[in-house]
N, C-alpha and C positions, 0 to 999 in steps of 0.2 A: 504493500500500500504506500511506502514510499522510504526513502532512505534512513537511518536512525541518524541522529543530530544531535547532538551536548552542547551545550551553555556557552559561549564565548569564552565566559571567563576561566574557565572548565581548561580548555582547551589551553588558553594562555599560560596559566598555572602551570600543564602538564610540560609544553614545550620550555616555560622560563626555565624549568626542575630539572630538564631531563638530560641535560650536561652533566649535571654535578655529579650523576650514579655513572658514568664513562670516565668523568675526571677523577674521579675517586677508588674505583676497580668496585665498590660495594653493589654487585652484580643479585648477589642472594643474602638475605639473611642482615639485611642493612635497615638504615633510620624510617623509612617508606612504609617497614613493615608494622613498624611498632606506630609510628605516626597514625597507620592507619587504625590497629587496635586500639588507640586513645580514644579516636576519634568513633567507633562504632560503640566503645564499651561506655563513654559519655553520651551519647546520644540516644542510644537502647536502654542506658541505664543499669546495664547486669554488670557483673563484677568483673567478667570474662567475655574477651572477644578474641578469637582467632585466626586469622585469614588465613586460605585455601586455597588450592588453586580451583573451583567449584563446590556451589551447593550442592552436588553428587558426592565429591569425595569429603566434603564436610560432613555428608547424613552418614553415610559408610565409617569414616571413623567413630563418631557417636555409637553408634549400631555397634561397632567392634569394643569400642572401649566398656561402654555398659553390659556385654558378654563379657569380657575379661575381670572386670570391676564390682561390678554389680549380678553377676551372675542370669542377667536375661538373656534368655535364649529364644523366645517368641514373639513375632511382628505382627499387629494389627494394622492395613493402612487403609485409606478410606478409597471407595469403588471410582471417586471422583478425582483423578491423579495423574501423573506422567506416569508411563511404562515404567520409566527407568526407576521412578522410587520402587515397584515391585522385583526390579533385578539386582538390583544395590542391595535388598536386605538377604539374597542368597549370596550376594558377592561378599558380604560382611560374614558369611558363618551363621546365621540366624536362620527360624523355620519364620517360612510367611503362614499362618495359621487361621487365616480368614479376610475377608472386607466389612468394611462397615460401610452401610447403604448411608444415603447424601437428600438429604433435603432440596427438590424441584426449583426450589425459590431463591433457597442463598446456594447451590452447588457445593453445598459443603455437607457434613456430619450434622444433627441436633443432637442435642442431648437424649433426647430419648432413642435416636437410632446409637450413641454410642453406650447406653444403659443397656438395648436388646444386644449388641454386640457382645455385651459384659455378661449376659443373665447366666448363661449356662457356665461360667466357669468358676468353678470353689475357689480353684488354686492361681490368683494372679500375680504371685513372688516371682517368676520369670517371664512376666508380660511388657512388652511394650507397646504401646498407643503411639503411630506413628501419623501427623496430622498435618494436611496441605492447607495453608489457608490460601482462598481462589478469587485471582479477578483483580486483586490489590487491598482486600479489605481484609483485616482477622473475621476467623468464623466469629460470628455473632454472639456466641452461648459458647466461648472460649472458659470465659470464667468459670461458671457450672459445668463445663467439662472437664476440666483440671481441678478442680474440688473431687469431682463424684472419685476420678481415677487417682487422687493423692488417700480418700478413705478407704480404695478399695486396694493400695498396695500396687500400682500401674505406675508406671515410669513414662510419661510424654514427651518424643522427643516432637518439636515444632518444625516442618518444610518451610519455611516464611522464603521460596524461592519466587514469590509473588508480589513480598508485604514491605518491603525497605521502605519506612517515612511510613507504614499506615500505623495506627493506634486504635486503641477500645478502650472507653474510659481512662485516657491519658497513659494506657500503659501502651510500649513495643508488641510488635510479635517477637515470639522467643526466650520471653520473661513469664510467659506465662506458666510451660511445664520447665520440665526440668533442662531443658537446651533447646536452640533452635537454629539451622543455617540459610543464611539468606545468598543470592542468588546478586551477582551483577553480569551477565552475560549478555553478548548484542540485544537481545530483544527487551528483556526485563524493560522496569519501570525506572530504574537508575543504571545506564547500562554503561557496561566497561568492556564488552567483548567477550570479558572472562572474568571468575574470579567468585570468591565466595568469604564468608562471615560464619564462622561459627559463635554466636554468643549465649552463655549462661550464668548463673546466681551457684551452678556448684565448683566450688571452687577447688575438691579434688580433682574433679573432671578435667576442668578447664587446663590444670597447670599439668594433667597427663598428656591432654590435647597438644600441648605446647612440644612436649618433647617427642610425642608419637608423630607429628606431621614433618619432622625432621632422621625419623631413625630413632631417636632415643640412642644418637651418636656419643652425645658429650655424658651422659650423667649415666647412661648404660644401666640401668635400675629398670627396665621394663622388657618384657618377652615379646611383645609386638611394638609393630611400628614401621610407617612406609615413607615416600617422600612425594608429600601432598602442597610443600613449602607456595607460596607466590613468592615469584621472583618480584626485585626493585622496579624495573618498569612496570610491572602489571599491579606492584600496591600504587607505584605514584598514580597510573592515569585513576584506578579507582578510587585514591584518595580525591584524586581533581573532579572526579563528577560527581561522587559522594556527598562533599562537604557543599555541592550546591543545591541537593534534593530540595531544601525549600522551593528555588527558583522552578526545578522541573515541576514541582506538583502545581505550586500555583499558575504555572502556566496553561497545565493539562487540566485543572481544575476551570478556568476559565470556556476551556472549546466543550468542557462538561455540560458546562450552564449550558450552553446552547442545545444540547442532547436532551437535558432534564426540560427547558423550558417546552420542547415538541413531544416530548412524551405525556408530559402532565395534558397540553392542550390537545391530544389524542388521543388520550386514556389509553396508552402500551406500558405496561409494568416493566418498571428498570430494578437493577439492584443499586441502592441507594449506597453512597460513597460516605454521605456528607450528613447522615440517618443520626439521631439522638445518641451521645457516646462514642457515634463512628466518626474517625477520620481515614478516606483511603488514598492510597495513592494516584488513583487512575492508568494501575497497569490493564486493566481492561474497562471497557464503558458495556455492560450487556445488558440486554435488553432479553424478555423472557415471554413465552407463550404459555397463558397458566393452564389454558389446557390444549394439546394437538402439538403440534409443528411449528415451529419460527416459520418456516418458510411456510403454513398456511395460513397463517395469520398477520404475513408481513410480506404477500406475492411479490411487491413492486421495488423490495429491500433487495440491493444487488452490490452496493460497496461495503466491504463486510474483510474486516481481518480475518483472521483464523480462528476457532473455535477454541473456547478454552481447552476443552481436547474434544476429538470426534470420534472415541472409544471409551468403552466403562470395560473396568478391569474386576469389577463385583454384580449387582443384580439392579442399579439403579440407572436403566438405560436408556429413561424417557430426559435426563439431561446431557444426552447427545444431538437431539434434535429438537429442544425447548428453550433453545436460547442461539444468541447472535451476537458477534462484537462487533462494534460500533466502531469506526478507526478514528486513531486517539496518539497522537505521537506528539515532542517536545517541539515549540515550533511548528505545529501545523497549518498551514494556507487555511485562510478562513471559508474560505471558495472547498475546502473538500466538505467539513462537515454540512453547509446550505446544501452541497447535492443530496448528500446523506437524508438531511431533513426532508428534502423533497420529494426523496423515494418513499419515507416515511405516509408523508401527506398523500400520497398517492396509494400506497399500501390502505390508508382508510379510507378514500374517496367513495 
């Protein structure tokens, strides 16, 4: 739908910086990386931030270290997901041991579908709750999910490869269970090409984390561990796009209003960014058909990003064909979204 585009000053930043890691030799393992930790573990507010070189290989060592650690050996993820979370949890050594079905409306988990996920099991001392938040918003009933699964002895680890800059009642994604990794790759909501965030509030984890995405070279105290490290150029540029998520969202929040203001004067149900308690990013703009088909309830809809996915990986498979994105990128022509609107107006005509 059209090229990805970063902030000027984004860019400025990266190129003023990117001398200094050449004139210095600090190619790996240098100030870019920690810079970038500050700056995530200040902004999420957890104790612990990590950078990876992706939220894959950030969920994968989570998933590996809480079997080593923590002794979990089983994955719950929701039916509403990228593939690749269901091949990460056999690549990490874990059993994937079910889905949990996804609410039609927000494409995520409620509480009550992650309570039926829960019913049948006595034994949840080796369970983990593995949870995508979708679209750019925290699941909604994040809160009450992470209560029900902290009394019931469930370890949650958080996908937030959607949610960088979203919030729910002022809190991050990724604070809410017990860790979470976020996501800066080309397409994301804060995009860096590549590159990823582990952050959490445990702070055994986190300072295993530390040494596990290098080998656990220097301090040799651990039986696992790979090399997940981000290299200096790839924390600088995502330090440069990161520190200006303000600027991306309010900007995506603005081509929003235009989406929200033709949806209300249409009556077409969107998911709500900007909803009591929610702040989202505007990694996706979707729009939903509460009952049937997007495309039968929106014929004349034809500009249309990609679907948050076009596969269910569990039994909730009427949100493959119940929803549509709306395109929504940093800097976008005002002239794309009015087409948008017009196919909109014409889908109700």
């Amino acid at each position: 739908m059209g090229v990805i585009k970063l902030p000027g000053s984004s860019l400025e930043f990266f190129k003023s910086n990117l001398d200094e890691i050449f004139e210095t030799g600090s190619l790996a393992e240098g100030p870019w990386n920690q810079r970038l930790s500050d700056l995530a573990q200040t902004y999420c507010g957890t104790t612990c931030a990590i950078p990876t070189t992706s939220n894959g290989s950030g969920l994968m060592a989570l998933l590996h270290l809480y079997k080593e650690y923590r002794h979990r050996t089983e994955v719950l993820i929701q039916s509403n997901t990228m593939y690749g979370v269901k091949t990460l949890v056999n690549a990490a050594g874990l059993t994937l041991s079910g889905f949990i079905d996804c609410n039609p409306l927000t494409l995520m988990p409620s509480l009550r579908d992650v309570e039926t996920a829960l019913e049948d099991r006595s034994n949840t001392a080796t369970l983990i709750v593995l949870l995508s938040h979708i679209g750019g918003i925290i699941n909604p009933e994040m809160d009450a999910i992470a209560s029900l699964c902290q009394e019931r002895g469930v370890t949650v680890i958080e996908d937030c490869a959607h949610s960088f800059g979203a919030t729910l009642n002022g809190k991050h994604s990724g604070a809410f269970g017990d860790a979470g990794a976020y996501s800066f790759y080309a397409t994301k909501a804060v995009p860096a090409g590549e590159g990823g965030i582990v952050v959490t509030n445990d702070e055994e984890i986190g300072r295993a984390l530390t040494d596990y995405v290098k080998y656990d070279r220097f301090n040799q105290l651990m039986n696992i561990g790979v090399n997940i490290r981000m290299s200096e150029t790839q924390a600088l540029l995502v330090y440069s796009v990161a520190k200006e998520v303000g600027e991306i969202i309010d900007n995506k929040s603005k081509i929003a209003a235009r989406y929200v203001e033709a949806c209300q004067e249409l009556g077409i149900r969107y998911i709500d960014q900007e909803a009591q308690y929610t702040r989202g990013n505007y990694y996706k703009f979707i729009v939903l058909a509460e009952n049937g088909s997007i495309a039968d309830a929106l014929p004349e809809l034809k500009t249309m990003t990609s679907k948050v996915y076009d596969y269910c990986l569990g039994k909730s498979h009427i949100i493959t064909t119940n929803h549509a994105c709306l395109p929504i990128w940093y800097d976008q022509p005002p002239e794309v979204a009015e087409g948008v609107v017009a196919e909109l107006t014409m889908s109700r005509a």
